[in-house]
C-alpha positions as CSV (number, residue, x, y, z in Angstrom):
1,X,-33.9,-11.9,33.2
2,X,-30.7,-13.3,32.8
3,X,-29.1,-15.8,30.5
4,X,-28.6,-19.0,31.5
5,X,-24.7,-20.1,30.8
6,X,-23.5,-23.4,30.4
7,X,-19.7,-24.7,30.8
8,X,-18.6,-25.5,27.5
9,X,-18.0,-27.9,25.8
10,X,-16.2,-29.4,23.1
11,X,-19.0,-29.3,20.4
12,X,-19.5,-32.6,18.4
13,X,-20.7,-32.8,14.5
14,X,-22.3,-35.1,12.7
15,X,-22.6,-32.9,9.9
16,X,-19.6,-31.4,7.7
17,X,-21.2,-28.2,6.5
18,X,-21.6,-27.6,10.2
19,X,-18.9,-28.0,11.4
20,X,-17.2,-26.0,8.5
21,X,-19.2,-23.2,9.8
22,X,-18.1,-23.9,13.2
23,X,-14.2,-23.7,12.1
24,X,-15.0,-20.3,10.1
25,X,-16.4,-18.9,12.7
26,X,-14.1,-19.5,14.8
27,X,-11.6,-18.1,12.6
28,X,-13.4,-15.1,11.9
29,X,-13.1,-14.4,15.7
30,X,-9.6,-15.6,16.1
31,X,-8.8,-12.4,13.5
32,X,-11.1,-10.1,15.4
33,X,-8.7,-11.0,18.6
34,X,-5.7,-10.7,17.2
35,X,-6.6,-7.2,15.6
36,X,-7.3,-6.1,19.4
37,X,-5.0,-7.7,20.5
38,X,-2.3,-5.6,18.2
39,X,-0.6,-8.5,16.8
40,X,-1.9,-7.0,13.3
41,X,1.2,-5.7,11.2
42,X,0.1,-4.3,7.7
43,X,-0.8,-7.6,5.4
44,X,1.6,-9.7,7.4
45,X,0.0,-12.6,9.6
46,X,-2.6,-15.2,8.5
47,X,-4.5,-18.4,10.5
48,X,-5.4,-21.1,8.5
49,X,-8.4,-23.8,9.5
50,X,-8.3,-26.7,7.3
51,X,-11.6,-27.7,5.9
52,X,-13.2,-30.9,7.5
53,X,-13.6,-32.5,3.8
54,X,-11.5,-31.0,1.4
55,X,-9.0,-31.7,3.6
56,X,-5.8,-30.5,1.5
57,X,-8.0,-27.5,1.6
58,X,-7.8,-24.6,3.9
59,X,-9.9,-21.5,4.9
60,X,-7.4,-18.6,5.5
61,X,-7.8,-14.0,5.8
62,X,-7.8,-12.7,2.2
63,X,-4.5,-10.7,1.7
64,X,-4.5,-7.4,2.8
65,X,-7.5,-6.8,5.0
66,X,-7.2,-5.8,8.3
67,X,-7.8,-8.3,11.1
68,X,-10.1,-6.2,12.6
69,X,-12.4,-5.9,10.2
70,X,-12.9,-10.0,8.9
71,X,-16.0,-11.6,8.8
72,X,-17.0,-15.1,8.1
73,X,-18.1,-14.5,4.6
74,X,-14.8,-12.9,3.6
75,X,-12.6,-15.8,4.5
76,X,-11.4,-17.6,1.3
77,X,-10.5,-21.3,0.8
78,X,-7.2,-22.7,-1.2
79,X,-6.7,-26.1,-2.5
80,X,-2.9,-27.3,-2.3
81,X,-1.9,-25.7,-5.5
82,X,-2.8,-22.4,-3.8
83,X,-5.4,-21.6,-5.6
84,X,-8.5,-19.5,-4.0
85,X,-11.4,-21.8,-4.9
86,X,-13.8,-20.1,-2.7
87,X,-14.1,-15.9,-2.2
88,X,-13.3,-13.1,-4.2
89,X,-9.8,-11.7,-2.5
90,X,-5.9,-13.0,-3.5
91,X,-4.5,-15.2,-0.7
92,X,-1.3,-14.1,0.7
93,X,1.8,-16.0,-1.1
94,X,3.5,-16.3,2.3
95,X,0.8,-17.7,4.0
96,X,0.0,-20.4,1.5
97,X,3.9,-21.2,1.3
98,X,4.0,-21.4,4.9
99,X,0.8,-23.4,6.1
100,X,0.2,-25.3,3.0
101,X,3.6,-27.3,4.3
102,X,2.3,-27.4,7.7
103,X,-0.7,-29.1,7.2
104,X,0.8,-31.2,4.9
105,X,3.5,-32.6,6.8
106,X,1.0,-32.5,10.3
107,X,-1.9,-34.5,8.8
108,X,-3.2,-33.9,12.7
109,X,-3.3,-30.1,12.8
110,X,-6.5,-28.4,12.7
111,X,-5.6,-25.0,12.7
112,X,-2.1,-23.2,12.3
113,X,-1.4,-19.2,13.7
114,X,1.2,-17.3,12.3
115,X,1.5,-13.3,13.1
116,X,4.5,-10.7,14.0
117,X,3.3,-9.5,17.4
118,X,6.0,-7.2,19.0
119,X,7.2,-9.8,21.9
120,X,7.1,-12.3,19.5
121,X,9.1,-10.7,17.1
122,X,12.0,-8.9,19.7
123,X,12.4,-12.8,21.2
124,X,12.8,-14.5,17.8
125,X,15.3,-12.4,17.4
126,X,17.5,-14.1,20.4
127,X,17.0,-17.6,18.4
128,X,16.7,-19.4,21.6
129,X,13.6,-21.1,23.3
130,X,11.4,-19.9,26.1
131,X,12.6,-20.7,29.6
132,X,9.9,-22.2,32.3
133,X,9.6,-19.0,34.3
134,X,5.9,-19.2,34.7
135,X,3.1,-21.6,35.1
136,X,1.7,-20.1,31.5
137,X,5.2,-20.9,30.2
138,X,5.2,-24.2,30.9
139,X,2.4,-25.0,28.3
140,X,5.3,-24.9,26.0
141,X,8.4,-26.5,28.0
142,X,9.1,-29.7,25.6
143,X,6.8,-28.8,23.3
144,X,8.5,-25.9,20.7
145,X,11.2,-25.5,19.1
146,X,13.4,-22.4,17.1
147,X,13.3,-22.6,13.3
148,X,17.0,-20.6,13.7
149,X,17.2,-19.4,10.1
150,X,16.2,-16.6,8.2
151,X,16.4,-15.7,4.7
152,X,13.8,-13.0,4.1
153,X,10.1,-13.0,3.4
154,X,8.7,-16.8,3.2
155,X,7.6,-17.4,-0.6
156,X,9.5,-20.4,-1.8
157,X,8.2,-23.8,-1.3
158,X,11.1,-25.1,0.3
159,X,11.4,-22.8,2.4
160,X,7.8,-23.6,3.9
161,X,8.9,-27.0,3.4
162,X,12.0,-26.4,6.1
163,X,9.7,-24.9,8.3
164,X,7.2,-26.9,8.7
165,X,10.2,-29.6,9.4
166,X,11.8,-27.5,12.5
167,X,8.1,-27.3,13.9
168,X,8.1,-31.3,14.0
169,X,5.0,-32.6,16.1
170,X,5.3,-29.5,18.6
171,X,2.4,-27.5,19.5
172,X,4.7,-23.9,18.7
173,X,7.9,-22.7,16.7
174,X,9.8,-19.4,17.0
175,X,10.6,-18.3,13.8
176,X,13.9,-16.3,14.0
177,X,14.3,-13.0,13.5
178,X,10.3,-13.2,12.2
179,X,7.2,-14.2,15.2
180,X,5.9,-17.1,16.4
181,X,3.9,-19.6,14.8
182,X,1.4,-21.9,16.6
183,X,-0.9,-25.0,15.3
184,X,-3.7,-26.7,17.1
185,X,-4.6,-30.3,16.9
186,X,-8.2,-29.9,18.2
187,X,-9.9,-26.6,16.6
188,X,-8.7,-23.3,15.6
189,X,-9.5,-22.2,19.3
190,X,-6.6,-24.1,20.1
191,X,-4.3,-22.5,17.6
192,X,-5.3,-19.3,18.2
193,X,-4.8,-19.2,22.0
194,X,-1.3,-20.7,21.5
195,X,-0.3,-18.1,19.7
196,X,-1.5,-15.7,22.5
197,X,-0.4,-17.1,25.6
198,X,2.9,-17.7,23.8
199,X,2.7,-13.9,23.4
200,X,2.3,-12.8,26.4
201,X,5.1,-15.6,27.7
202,X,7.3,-13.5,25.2
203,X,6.5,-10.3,26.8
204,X,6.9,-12.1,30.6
205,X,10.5,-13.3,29.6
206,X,11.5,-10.1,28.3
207,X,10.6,-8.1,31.3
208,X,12.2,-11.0,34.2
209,X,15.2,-11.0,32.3
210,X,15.8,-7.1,31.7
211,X,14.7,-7.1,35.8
212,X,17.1,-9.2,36.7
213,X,17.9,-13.2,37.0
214,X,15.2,-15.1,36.7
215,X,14.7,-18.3,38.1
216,X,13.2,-20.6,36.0
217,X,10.6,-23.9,37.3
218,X,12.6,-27.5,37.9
219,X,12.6,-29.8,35.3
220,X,10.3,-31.8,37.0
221,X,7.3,-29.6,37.9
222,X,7.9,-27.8,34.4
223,X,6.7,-31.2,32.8
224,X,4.4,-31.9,35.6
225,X,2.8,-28.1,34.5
226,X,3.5,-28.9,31.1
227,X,0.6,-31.9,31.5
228,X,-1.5,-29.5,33.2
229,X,-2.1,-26.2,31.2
230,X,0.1,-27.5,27.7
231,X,-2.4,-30.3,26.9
232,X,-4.9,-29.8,23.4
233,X,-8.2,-29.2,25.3
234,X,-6.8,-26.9,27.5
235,X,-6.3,-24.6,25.0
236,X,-9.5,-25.0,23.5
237,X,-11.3,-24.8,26.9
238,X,-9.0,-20.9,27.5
239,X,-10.1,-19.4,24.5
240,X,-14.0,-19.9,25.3
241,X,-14.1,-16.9,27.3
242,X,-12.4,-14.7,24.7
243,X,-14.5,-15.9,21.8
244,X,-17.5,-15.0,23.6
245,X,-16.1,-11.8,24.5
246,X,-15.5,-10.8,21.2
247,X,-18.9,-12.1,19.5
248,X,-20.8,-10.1,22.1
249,X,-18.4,-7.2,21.3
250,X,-18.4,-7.6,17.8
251,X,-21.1,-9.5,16.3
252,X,-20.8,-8.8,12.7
253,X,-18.5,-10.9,12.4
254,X,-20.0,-13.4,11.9
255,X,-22.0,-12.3,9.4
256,X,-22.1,-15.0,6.3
């Protein structure tokens, strides 16, 4: 007999050891994604979920294992001195650099995605924002920006600091020269399918525009779009279907 499925919906907590397991989860799965996904590049890339008390606190990949092959118990936590309080593996020095100033200068982000996916990476190297060529793309129109310097792998404070400053209260920034990085106000779902859909607008620029001229959406039904697919719960909502994909695909991870 079959399952029954429900539409989801946005889950509610009352308590905080829950809903930590809830955001690790969720995390775990995000990695799983973005492993089949191919936006795995050696031990570069990291998501970060802040945790929901310790909130200068955040649950990231331990440095140097492969995407595909996270679980929930192997995620690590690190206070704001970047120190791994929690689990057994070193954190990545770049990834602490980078969302440790993030979450510090967004007090409202949940979740922050950072990875160098191949379309990601060959359009940060224009140093120009993405155009409204698609419905998809408009989740972003008014809502990124270009962080248009690069000076080498991110390990310096400041440097995380400048960052996190070109991001702003946007939803994405394209890091030249280096990928895209993505936050999410609601839930690491949000985050995580940001930084895909941001992807694959990447790869859909670069295609119309070695095809020809594209012609991009008006200004008006861009932002009328924009309202549409851009907004916080919409991103949660699209990356229902691809966690429960994955968990039926690939249950062990979440394994505790």
């Amino acid at each position: 007999m079959a399952t029954e499925r429900k539409f989801p919906a946005f889950p509610q907590f009352d308590d905080p050891a829950d809903e930590r397991r809830h955001r690790k989860q969720r995390l775990a799965a995000a990695f799983r994604l973005f492993g089949a996904f191919g936006f795995d590049e050696g031990v570069a890339g990291h998501i970060t979920a802040r945790d929901p008390e310790r909130l200068d606190h955040f649950w990231v990949n331990p440095f140097a294992m492969n995407f595909k092959q996270i679980r929930v118990r192997d995620l690590i936590l690190v206070n704001d001195n970047g120190d791994v309080v929690e689990g057994d593996w070193p954190v990545n020095t770049a990834a602490f650099v980078i969302h440790s100033q993030v979450h510090a200068a967004r007090p409202d982000v949940i979740a922050a995605a950072h990875a160098h996916s191949i379309y990601g990476k060959a359009w940060s190297s224009l140093r120009k924002p993405l155009d409204p060529l698609t419905q998809d793309a408009c989740a972003f129109y008014g809502d990124h920006s270009v962080f248009d310097d690069y000076t080498g792998v991110v390990l310096d404070i400041e440097e995380g600091k400048r960052l996190a400053h070109a991001l702003g209260g946007n939803k994405a920034c394209i890091l030249s020269n280096h990928g895209l990085l993505t936050v999410g106000t609601t839930s690491v779902d949000e985050a995580a399918w940001w930084f895909i859909t941001m992807e694959r607008t990447c790869q859909a620029q670069l295609l119309a525009e070695a095809a020809g001229k594209p012609h991009p959406i008006d200004a008006d039904q861009a932002e009328k779009t924009a309202g549409q697919v851009g907004m916080s719960m919409a991103g949660w909502l699209s990356f229902q279907p691809l966690y429960d994909w994955i968990v039926a695909a690939q249950p062990d991870l979440l394994e505790e």
